[in-house]
MITI-260688 format. One line per field, with one value per residue (C-alpha): z, x, y; residue number from 1. Coordinates in Angstrom, 1 decimal. Layout:
up: Z,...
east: X,...
north: Y,...
nr: NUM,...
! end
This chain:
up: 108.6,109.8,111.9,111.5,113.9,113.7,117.5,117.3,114.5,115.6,113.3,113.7,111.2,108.4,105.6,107.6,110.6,113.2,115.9,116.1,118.0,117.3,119.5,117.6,119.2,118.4,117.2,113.2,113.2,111.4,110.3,108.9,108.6,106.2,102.7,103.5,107.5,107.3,106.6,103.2,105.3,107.6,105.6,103.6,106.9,107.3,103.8,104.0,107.2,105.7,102.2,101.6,99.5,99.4,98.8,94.8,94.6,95.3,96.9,99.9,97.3,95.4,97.6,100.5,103.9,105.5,107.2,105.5,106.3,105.7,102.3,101.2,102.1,104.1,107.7,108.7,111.4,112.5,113.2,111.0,111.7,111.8,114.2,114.2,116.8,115.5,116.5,114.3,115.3,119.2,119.2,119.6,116.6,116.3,113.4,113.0,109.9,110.2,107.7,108.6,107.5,106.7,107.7,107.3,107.6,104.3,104.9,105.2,106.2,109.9,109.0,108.3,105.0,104.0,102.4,101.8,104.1,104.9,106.0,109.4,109.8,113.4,114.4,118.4,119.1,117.8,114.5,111.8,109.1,105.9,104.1,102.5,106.5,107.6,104.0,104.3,108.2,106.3,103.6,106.5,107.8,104.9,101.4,100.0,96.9,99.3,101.0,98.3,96.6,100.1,100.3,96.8,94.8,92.0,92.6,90.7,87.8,87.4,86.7,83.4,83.2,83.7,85.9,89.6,91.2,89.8,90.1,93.8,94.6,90.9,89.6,86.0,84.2,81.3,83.0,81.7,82.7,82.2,80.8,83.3,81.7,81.9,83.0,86.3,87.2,86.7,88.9,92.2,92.4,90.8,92.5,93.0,90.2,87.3,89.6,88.5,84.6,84.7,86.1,83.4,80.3,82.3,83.1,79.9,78.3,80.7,80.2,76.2,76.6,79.5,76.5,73.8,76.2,77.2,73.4
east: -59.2,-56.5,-57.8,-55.5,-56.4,-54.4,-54.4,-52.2,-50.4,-47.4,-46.4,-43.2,-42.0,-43.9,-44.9,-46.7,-47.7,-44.9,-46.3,-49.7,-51.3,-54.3,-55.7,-57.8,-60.3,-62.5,-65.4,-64.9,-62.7,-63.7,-60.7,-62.6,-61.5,-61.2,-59.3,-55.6,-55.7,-53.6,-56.3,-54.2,-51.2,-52.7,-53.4,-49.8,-47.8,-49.7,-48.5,-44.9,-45.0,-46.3,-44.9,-42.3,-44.9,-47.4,-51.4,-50.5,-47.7,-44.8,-41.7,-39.9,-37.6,-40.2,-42.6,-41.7,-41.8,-39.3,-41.1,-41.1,-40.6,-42.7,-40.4,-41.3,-37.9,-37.1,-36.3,-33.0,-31.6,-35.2,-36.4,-38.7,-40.8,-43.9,-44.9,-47.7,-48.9,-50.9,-53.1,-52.4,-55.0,-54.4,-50.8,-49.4,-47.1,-45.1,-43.6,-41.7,-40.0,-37.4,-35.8,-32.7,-30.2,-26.9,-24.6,-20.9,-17.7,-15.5,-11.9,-10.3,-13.7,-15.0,-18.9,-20.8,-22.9,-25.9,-24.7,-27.9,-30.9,-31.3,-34.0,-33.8,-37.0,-37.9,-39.9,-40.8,-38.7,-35.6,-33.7,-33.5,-30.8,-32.2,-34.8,-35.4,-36.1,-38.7,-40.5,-40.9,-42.2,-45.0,-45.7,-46.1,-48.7,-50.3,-49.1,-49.1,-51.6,-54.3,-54.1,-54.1,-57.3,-59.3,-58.4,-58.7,-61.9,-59.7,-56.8,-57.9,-59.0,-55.5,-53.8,-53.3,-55.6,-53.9,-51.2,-50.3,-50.9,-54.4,-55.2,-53.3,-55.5,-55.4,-58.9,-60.1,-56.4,-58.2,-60.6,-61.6,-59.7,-62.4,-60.8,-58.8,-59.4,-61.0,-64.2,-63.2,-61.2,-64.3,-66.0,-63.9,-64.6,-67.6,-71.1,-73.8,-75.6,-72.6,-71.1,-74.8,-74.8,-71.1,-71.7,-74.1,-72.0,-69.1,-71.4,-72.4,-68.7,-67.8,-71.1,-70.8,-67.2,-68.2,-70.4,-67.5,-65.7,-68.4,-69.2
north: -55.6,-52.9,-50.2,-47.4,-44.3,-40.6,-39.9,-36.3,-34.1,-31.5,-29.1,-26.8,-24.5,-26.6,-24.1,-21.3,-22.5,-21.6,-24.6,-26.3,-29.5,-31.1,-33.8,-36.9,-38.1,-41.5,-38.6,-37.1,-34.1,-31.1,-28.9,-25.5,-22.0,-19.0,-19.5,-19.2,-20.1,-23.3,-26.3,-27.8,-26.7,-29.4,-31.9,-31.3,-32.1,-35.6,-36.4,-35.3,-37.5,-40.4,-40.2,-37.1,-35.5,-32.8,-33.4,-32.6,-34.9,-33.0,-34.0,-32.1,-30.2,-28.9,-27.3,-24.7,-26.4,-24.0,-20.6,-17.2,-13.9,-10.9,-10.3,-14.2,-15.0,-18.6,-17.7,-19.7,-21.4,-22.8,-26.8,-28.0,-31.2,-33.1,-35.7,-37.5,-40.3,-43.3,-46.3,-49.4,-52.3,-50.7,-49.9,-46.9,-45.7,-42.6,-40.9,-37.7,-36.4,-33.6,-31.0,-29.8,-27.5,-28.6,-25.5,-25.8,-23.4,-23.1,-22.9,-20.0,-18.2,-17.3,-17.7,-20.6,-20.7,-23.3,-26.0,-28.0,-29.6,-33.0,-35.1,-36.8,-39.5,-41.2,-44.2,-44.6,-41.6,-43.5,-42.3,-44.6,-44.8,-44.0,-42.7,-46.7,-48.1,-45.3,-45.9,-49.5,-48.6,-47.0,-49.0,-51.6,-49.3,-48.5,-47.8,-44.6,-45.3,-47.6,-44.1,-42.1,-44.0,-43.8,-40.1,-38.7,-39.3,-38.4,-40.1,-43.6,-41.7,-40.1,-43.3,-45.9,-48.5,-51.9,-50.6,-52.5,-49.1,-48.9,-52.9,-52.9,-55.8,-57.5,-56.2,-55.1,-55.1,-53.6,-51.4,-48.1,-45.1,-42.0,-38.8,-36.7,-33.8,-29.9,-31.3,-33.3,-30.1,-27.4,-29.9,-29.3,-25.7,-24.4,-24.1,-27.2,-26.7,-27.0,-29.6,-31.7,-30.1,-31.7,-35.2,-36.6,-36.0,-38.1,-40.5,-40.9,-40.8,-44.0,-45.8,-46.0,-46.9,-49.5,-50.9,-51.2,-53.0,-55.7,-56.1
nr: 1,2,3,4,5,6,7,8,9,10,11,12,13,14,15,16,17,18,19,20,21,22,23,24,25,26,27,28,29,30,31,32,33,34,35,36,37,38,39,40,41,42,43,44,45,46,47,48,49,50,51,52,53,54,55,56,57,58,59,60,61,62,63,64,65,66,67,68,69,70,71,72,73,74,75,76,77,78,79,80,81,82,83,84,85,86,87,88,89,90,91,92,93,94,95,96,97,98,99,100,101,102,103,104,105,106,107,108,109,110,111,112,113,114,115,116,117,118,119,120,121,122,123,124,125,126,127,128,129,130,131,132,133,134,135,136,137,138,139,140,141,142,143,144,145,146,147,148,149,150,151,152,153,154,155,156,157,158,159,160,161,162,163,164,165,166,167,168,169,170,171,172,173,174,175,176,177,178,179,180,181,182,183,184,185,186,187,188,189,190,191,192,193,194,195,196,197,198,199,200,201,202,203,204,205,206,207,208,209,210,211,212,213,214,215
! end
């Protein structure tokens, strides 16, 4: 079995948090704080590291990583990046993604203007060519719905039944997929007591399908 351990996370620039280090240890870390202090913001930047992607999915062009001003505006001319260090079965691994502006001159003009951003990806401090090379470094390390799965309670519910990334280790082809619906989304942010009221009718929906299908 793989033992994969997150040793350090570096933020700069990545959504609102202007810099930030945090230290692993071999004890649990507890990241805690008031709503709106950074703690998805946290677990974002380990995703876009990993997989390009926020914790909903999102890609790098569709959620804000760039810093904003007090008018909600993206501050320019800044470096953002993630880097995270890693254990993998005792070696040391590092990773560090980087979103970069692309800043050019037009002719004929004496300022330069934003073109576009690019995304610059690193392994072991050393650049790597494309996009195609850091993924299939991380895929080597783990892929991105094993990590997903292990993550996300809700994650195996949200996809077909019979599909590779739902069966990654060939199980169940035709296993049931419970509804994704209003009820498993009441149930991440109401209080203890709906969270039970919620739970048996679920229960119940999967166990009289469970039955159909043994029949």
């Amino acid at each position: 079995m793989r033992t994969i351990k997150l040793k350090s996370l570096s933020l700069v620039n990545f959504k609102g948090i202007r810099s930030l280090n945090i230290g692993f240890s071999d004890a649990e870390t507890l990241v805690a704080g008031e709503n709106g202090t950074g703690k998805t913001t946290v677990f974002d930047s380990f995703l876009w590291l990993l997989f390009g992607k926020d914790s909903t999915g999102r890609s790098d062009s569709n959620f804000n990583i760039k810093t904003l001003d007090s008018d909600g505006k993206p501050i320019l001319h800044l470096e953002h990046s993630v880097t995270g260090v890693l254990s993998v079965d005792g070696k040391t691994v590092t990773l560090q993604r980087c979103y970069v502006e692309n800043w050019v001159k037009p002719r004929g003009t004496t300022e330069e203007s934003l073109k576009n951003h690019a995304t610059e990806f690193y392994l072991n401090g050393v650049k790597l060519a494309t996009k195609k090379e850091y993924d299939s470094e991380v895929a080597a390390i783990i892929p991105e719905d094993v990590f997903r799965m292990i993550t996300n309670p809700f994650y195996f519910t949200s996809m077909e039944a019979g599909s590779a990334k739902r069966n990654p280790f060939g199980y169940g082809r035709n296993a049931y997929r419970p509804r994704r619906s209003a009820d498993q989304a009441r149930i991440f942010g109401v209080a203890g007591s709906v969270v039970r009221q919620e739970h048996r009718p679920i229960r119940q929906r999967g166990s009289r399908q469970e039955k159909g299908l043994q029949r």
